[in-house]
Wavefront OBJ file of the C-alpha trace (Angstrom):
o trace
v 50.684 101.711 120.450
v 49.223 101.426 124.130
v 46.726 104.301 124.705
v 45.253 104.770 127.915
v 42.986 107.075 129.567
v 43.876 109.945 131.270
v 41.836 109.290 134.384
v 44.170 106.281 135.521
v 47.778 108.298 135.540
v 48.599 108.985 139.114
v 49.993 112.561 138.500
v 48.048 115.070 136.661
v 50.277 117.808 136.497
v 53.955 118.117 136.700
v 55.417 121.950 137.495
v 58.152 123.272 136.856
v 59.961 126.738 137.147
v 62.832 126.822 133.805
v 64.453 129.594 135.294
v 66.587 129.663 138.456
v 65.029 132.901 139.638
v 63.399 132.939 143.014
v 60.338 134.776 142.461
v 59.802 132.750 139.737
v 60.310 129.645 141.870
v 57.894 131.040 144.353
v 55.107 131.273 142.062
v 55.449 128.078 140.604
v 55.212 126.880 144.573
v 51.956 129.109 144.922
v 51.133 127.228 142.023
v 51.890 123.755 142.741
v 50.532 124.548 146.165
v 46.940 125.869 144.708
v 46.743 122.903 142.314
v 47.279 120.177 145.238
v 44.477 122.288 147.578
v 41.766 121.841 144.350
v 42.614 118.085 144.989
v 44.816 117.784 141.864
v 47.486 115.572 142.264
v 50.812 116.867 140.958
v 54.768 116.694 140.195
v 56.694 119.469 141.303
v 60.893 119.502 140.680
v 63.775 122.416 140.517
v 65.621 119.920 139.424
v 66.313 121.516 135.915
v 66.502 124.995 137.103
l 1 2 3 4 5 6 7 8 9 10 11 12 13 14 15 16 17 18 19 20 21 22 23 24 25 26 27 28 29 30 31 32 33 34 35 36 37 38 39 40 41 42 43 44 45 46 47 48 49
């Protein structure tokens, strides 16, 4: 099995909201949004909401 070091994936951390609920989907933004200012790259989709 290939096993590779987390410091060479391009994305970090993926969010994203479960629920189709628009404060909910606001956080997750605030979120997301926080995460990307600390210089933490990241995945954000509503896709599944």
């Amino acid at each position: 099995m290939l096993k590779l070091n987390a410091l060479v994936a391009p994305i970090k951390i993926g969010v994203f909201p479960l629920i189709n609920d628009k404060k909910l989907i606001k956080i997750a933004k605030e979120v997301d949004r926080n995460l990307r200012d600390a210089g933490i790259a990241t995945y954000y989709d509503e896709g599944g909401t």
